[in-house]
C-alpha positions, 0 to 999 in steps of 0.5 A, spaced: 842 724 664 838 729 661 833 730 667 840 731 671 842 737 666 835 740 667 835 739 674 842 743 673 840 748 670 834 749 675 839 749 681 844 753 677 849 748 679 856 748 675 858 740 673 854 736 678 856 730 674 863 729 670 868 724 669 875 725 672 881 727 666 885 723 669 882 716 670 883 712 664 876 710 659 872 715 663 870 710 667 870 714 673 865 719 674 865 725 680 858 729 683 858 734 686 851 734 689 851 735 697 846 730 701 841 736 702 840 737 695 840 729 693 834 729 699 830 735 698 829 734 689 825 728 687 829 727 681 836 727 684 833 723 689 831 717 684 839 718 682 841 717 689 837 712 689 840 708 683 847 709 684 845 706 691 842 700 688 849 699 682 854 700 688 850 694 691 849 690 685 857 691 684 855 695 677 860 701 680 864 702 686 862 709 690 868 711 694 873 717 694 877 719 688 884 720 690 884 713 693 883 711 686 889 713 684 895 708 687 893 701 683 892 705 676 900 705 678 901 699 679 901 696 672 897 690 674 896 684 668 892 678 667 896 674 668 900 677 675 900 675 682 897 681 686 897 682 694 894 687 697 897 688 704 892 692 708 886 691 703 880 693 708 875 696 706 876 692 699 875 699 694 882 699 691 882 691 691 875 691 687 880 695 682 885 690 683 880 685 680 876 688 674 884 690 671 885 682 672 879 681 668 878 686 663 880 682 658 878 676 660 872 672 654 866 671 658 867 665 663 874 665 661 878 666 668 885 670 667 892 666 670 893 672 675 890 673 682 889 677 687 890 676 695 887 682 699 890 681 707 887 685 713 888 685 720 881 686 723 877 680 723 871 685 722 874 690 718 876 682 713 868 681 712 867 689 710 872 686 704 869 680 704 861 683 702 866 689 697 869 683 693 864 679 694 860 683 688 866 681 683 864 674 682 871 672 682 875 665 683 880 670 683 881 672 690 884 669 697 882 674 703 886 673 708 887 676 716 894 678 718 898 683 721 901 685 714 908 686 717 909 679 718 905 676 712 906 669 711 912 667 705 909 660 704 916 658 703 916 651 702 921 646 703 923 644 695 921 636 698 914 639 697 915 645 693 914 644 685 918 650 682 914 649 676 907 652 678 905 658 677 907 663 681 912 658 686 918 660 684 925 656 686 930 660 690 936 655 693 932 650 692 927 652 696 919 655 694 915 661 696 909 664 693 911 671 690 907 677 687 909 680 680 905 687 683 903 689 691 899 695 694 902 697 700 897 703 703 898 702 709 895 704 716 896 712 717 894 718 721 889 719 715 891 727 716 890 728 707 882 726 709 881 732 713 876 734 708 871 729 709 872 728 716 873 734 720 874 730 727 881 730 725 882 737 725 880 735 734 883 729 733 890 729 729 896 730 733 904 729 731 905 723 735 900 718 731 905 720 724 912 719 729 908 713 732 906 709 725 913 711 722 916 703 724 910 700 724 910 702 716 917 701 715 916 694 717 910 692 712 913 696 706 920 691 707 916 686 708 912 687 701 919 688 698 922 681 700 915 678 698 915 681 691 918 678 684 925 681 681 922 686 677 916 686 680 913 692 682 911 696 690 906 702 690 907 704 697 901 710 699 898 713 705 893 719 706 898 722 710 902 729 708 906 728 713 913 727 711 916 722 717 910 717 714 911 718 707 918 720 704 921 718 710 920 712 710 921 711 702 928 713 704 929 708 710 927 702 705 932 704 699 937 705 704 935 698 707 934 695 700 942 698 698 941 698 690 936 692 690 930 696 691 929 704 685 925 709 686 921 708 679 919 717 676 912 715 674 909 723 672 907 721 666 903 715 667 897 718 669 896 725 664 891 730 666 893 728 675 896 734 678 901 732 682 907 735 686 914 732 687 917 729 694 920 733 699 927 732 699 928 736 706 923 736 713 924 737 719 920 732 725 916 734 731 916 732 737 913 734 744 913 741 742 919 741 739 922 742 731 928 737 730 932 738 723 937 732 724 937 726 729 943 729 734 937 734 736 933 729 739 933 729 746 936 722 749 930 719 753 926 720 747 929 716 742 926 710 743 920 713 740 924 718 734 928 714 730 933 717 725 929 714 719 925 720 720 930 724 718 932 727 711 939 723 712 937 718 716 943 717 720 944 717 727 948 722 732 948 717 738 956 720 739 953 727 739 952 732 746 945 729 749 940 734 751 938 731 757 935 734 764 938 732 769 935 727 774 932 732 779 928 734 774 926 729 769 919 731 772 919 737 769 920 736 762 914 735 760 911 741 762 910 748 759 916 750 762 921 745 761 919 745 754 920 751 753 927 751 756 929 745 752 926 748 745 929 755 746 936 751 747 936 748 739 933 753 737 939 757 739 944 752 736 948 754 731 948 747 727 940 747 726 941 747 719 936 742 715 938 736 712 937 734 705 936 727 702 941 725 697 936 719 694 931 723 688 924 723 693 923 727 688 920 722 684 915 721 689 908 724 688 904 728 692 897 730 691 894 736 695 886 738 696 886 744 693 890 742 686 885 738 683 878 737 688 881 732 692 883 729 699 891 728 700 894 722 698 902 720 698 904 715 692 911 712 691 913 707 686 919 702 687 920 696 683 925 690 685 931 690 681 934 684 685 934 680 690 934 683 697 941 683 700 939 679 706 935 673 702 942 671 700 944 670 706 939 664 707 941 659 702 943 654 706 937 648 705 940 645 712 940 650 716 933 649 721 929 655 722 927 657 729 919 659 730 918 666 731 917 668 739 910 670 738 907 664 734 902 667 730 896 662 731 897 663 739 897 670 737 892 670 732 887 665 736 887 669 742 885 676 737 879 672 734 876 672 741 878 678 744 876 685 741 881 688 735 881 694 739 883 691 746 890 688 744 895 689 749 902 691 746 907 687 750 914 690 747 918 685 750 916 679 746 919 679 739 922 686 741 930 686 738 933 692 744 939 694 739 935 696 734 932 703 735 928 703 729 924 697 730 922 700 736 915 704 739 913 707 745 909 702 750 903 705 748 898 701 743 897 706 737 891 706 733 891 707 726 886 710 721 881 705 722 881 703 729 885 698 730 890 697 734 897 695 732 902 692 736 909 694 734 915 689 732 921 691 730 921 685 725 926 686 719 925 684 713 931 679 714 928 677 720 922 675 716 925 671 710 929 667 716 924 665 720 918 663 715 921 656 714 916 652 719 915 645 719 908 643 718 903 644 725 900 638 726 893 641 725 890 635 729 893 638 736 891 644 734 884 642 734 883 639 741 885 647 744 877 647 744 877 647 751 870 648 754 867 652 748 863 649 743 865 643 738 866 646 731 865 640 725 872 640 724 877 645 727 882 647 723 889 651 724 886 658 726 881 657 731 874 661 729 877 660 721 872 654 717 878 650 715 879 650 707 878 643 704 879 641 697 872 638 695 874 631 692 868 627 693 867 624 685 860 621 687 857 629 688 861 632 682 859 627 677 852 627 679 853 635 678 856 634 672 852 630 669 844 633 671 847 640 668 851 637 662 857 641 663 862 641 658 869 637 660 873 644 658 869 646 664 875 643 670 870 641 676 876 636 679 882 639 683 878 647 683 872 645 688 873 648 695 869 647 701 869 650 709 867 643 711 871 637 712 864 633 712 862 632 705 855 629 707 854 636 710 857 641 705 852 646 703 857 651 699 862 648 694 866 654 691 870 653 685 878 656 684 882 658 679 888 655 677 893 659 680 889 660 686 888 652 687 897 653 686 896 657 692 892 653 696 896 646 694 903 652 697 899 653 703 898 646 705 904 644 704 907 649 708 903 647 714 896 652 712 901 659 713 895 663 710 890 664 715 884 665 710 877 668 711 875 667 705 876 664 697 874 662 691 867 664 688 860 660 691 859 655 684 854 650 688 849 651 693 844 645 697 837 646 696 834 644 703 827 644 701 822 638 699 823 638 692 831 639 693 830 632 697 827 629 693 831 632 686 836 628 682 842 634 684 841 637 690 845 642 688 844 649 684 847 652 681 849 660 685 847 666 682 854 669 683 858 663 680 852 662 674 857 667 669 862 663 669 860 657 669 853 658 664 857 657 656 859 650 659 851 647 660 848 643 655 842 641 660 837 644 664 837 651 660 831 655 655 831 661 652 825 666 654 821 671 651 823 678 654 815 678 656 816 671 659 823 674 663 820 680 665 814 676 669 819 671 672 822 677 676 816 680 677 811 674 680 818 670 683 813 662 682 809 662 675 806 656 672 807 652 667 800 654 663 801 661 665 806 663 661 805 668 655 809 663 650 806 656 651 812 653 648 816 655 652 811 653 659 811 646 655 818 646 654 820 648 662 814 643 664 819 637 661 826 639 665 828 635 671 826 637 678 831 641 680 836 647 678 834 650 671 837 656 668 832 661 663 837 666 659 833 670 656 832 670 648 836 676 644 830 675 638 827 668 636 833 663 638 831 655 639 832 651 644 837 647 640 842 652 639 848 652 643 847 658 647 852 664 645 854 668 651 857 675 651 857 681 655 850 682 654 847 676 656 842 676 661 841 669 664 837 667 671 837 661 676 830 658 677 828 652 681 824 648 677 817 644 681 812 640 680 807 645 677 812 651 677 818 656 675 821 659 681 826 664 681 831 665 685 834 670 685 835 675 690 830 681 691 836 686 690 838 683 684 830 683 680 830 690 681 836 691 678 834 686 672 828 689 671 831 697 671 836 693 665 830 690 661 826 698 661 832 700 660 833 695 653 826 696 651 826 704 651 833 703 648 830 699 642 823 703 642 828 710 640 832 705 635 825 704 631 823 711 631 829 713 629 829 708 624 822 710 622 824 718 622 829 715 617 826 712 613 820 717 613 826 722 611 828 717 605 821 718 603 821 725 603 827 726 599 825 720 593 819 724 592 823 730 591 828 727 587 822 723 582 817 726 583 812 720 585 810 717 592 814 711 594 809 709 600 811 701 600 817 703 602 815 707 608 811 700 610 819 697 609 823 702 612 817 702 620 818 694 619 825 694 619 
């Protein structure tokens, strides 16, 4: 940092590196060196470079501030469930899980959870490689369309209302969330700043076209939300068709079970501006104040949600050409002669909406440094009006037209960008809002997305499926390749609870770990055979509920990822030859190291510091003997080196806290491998420097102290007090 300042005052730049006012403990931090400046000065270079290595490590997360802000409105507890509907790439879900954690002792897990759902399948594994940095048991990723997110809703003959997080509703289960994020799919005009493509690019028929489609998931969020939950529904748009119109269509979907919550003051130091309680909408050319201005053919596509009122003008005088010239209207001419028509009216009097949008918040560019972002908070006051209309337990569900693992099987093997938008499948013709020109629309990232008109009644009616016999399920393999087992996503690994007693034990039992610690019930694998298994990943508790859910429901979720790798079979000779087989992974090693009684030694920070250099070490080469001998009696196998805080023995229980560095080793006939990865020693070793310059600026300060003390018992007595000099420098 004071190499930084000196460079600043070289460059005459102005706050190059500063914490944001707004975000809380100063734990966000914003630079404004450019990519030039950071290539062409060596000590900017070397700033460059360390942030590149802590964002890989997952010390720090790099990415926009403004995109920062929705999950600090959230209110998100330990102990809360938590779904990110469209979670990819993964920044504001790594948010959701360091809240969740921040107050959990280390190798305690908290009771909540988060569950982060995308639609692309690649865009899931950029989310899986973001999240993976938490080291969390926390968190199940999932690949849905989030307006038809699955509700999990069991039948009460496999639902146990007493578990966490599985609430009884008519005698029926369902997992529901205490806090979800809804930023949905945008036309990402509030990110012009950093991508001047959309000044190319942007035109008013991506907001018009993603007005439905946002509708939809944010109601779908709602109905998955406890009563007093909270929904944070954002988007980097500024405009009003995708932002404050689609608040005012839920609230009016909700009658009185959804508020709008006035949040202005959760976050001091944020400037923001209020909702727009009035706008007009655009289309082809054209300005329209009110729904019975929109020309009769282009209704489909505008719907009166995206007006102020939100009320429909279908019995108004319809401007419509005539049929002889329906070709023409979308020429210069026409258009000009159609806009001159409602500009001419009398009744172009913009609409005002009588909900109080204004509490919804809007921050702009130029208020605060930053990229646009619109921001709602609503929490559920009750019960959606259209869940009461599903209380009959007898009452057979229908499966969706589109089955969502036909539907999702064939996107797993075509390309995301290629999906075909059939209107007529799922398609209600009454509904006008749930309707979308038959052109497939892109969204900000890319991938295409299929409209639906599904309602939230829809959704919550048809989610009671039977269970699918998984085993059919499997045979749909064709001529393609055989997988292990095929569980009921096709291209998904299945997810299978490890319940193999042998294995489990012998882990158990060679790294001594606690009973505390729970094995059984919370071990999860992707391969059904236990004889092949190379990962093993450990859950928490109220994940494992999920799961239970899941499968009782006939496996709804559609999980690319979960739980954290705790075990890893080591292929090698010496693996072969090893009493456990298994070692313990360096992502899982926090978590599970205050519970290991075996297999464990203390290093020197000498000898710590060449196991990260040198990687293999023989036991007769170690500086600390002891220590060489010690490591020399361990069993073959998995072993793990903590390093010593000042002279600890072996024989004391090892004390774990925020600063303790501890690494996985391979223990062999002769020598002391590490592995860890390349990134993570560099990493290890930069921290190491760092606590050795650290303790060598405690020593001399505590010598200038002391040498200061000296000088003042001089004065006051007259005499030298060398001895006390010698004390101050040994302590």
């Amino acid at each position: 940092m004071k190499s930084l300042q000196t460079e600043v005052i070289e460059e005459g730049e102005v706050e190059p590196i500063r914490p944001l006012p707004w975000y809380p403990n100063n734990l966000a931090w914003h630079s404004n060196f450019s990519r030039m400046q950071l290539r062409k000065n060596q000590t900017l270079e070397r700033f460059h470079k360390f942030l590149k290595l802590e964002n890989e490590i997952g010390n720090i997360t790099r990415q926009e501030a403004v995109s920062m802000v929705p999950p600090l409105f959230l209110d998100v507890q330990p102990d809360h469930f938590v779904l990110d509907m469209c979670a990819a790439p993964g920044s504001k879900t790594f948010q959701l899980l360091e809240i969740i954690h921040q107050s959990t002792n280390p190798g305690a897990l908290p009771n909540g959870m988060v569950i982060a759902n995308d639609l692309d399948v690649q865009r899931c594994n950029l989310l899986i490689h973001q999240t993976k940095r938490m080291c969390t048991a926390n968190l199940i990723v999932t690949n849905h369309e989030a307006q038809h997110f699955p509700g999990c809703r069991a039948n009460k003959n496999f639902s146990s209302a007493s578990d966490k997080g599985i609430e009884s509703e008519s005698n029926m289960g369902q997992l529901l969330f205490d806090r979800v994020l809804c930023d949905v799919p945008c036309s990402g005009d509030g990110t012009l700043r950093k991508a001047p493509d959309i000044w190319r690019k942007w035109n008013v028929g991506l907001g018009n076209g993603l007005h439905s489609l946002q509708v939809q998931i944010a109601m779908r969020g709602i109905s998955l939300l406890k009563v007093g939950g909270r929904i944070v529904y954002s988007t980097c748009s500024m405009n009003p068709v995708e932002n404050e119109a689609v608040v005012a269509e839920i609230l009016r979907k909700c009658e009185g079970s959804v508020e709008l919550v006035d949040v202005s003051n959760e976050v001091p130091q944020l400037i923001h501006r209020p909702g727009l309680r009035k706008w007009k909408v655009r289309d082809k050319g054209i300005w329209l104040a009110s729904h019975k201005h929109v020309r009769k053919f282009r209704r489909i596509g505008i719907v009166p949600s995206m007006f102020p009122s939100g009320s429909s003008h279908m019995d108004a005088t319809d401007i419509e050409p005539k049929h002889g010239n329906v070709t023409d209207v979308n020429s210069d001419e026409g258009l000009q002669q159609v806009e001159d028509v409602l500009t001419s009216a009398d009744d172009l009097e913009e609409e005002v909406s009588d909900l109080p949008l204004e509490r919804c918040m809007r921050l702009v560019p130029h208020d605060q440094n930053s990229g646009a972002f619109f921001i709602a908070v609503l929490q559920k006051v009750s019960p959606l009006p259209v869940q009461e209309k599903h209380i009959n337990p007898e009452e057979k569900m229908l499966p969706r037209n589109d089955d969502p693992p036909k539907k999702l099987q064939n996107q797993d093997t075509e390309e995301v960008n290629g999906m075909e938008v059939d209107l007529a499948d799922g398609t209600d013709e009454k509904d006008p809002e749930g309707s979308l020109e038959a052109n497939s629309i892109d969204n900000e990232d890319g991938a295409a997305v299929e409209p639906d008109p599904l309602t939230c009644e829809k959704v919550d009616s048809e989610e009671t499926e039977v269970p699918v016999n998984t085993e059919t399920k499997s045979e749909r393999t064709g001529g393609k390749r055989k997988l292990q087992i095929q569980g009921k996503w096709k291209g998904i690994d299945p997810v299978i609870f490890f319940n193999d007693e042998t294995i489990i034990n012998s882990i158990k039992t060679f790294y001594g770990i606690d009973d505390s610690f729970q094995l059984s019930g919370q071990l999860v694998s992707r391969n059904g055979d236990t004889n092949r298994v190379k990962r093993i990943y450990y859950v928490s508790k109220s994940v494992k509920d999920a799961l239970d859910l899941n499968f009782r429901v006939g496996q709804q979720l559609k999980i690319t990822s979960v739980g954290l790798k705790m075990f890893e079979r080591q292929t090698s000779r010496e693996g072969n030859s090893a009493p456990c087989s298994f070692r313990i992974s360096s992502e899982g090693l926090p978590v599970i190291l205050p519970y290991i009684t075996k297999q464990i030694l203390y290093a020197s920070l000498v000898d710590f510091k060449h196991l990260l250099q040198y990687k293999t070490i023989k036991f007769a080469d170690f500086v600390d003997a002891e220590f060489g001998e010690k490591a020399s009696k361990l069993m073959m196998g998995c072993c793990v080196i903590v390093l010593s805080k000042g002279g600890e023995a072996l024989s004391n229980p090892i004390q774990i806290d925020a600063s303790t560095i501890a690494i996985g080793c391979w223990k062999g006939r002769a020598s002391l491998s590490v592995m860890v990865t390349a990134i993570d020693c560099q990493e290890l070793l930069e921290r190491l420097l760092m606590r050795l310059e650290i303790e060598k600026g405690d020593l001399v300060q505590e010598n200038a102290l002391g040498t200061d003390e000296v000088q003042e018992e001089m004065n006051d007595n007259g005499k030298e007090e060398p001895e006390s000099l010698e004390v101050a420098v040994n302590t």
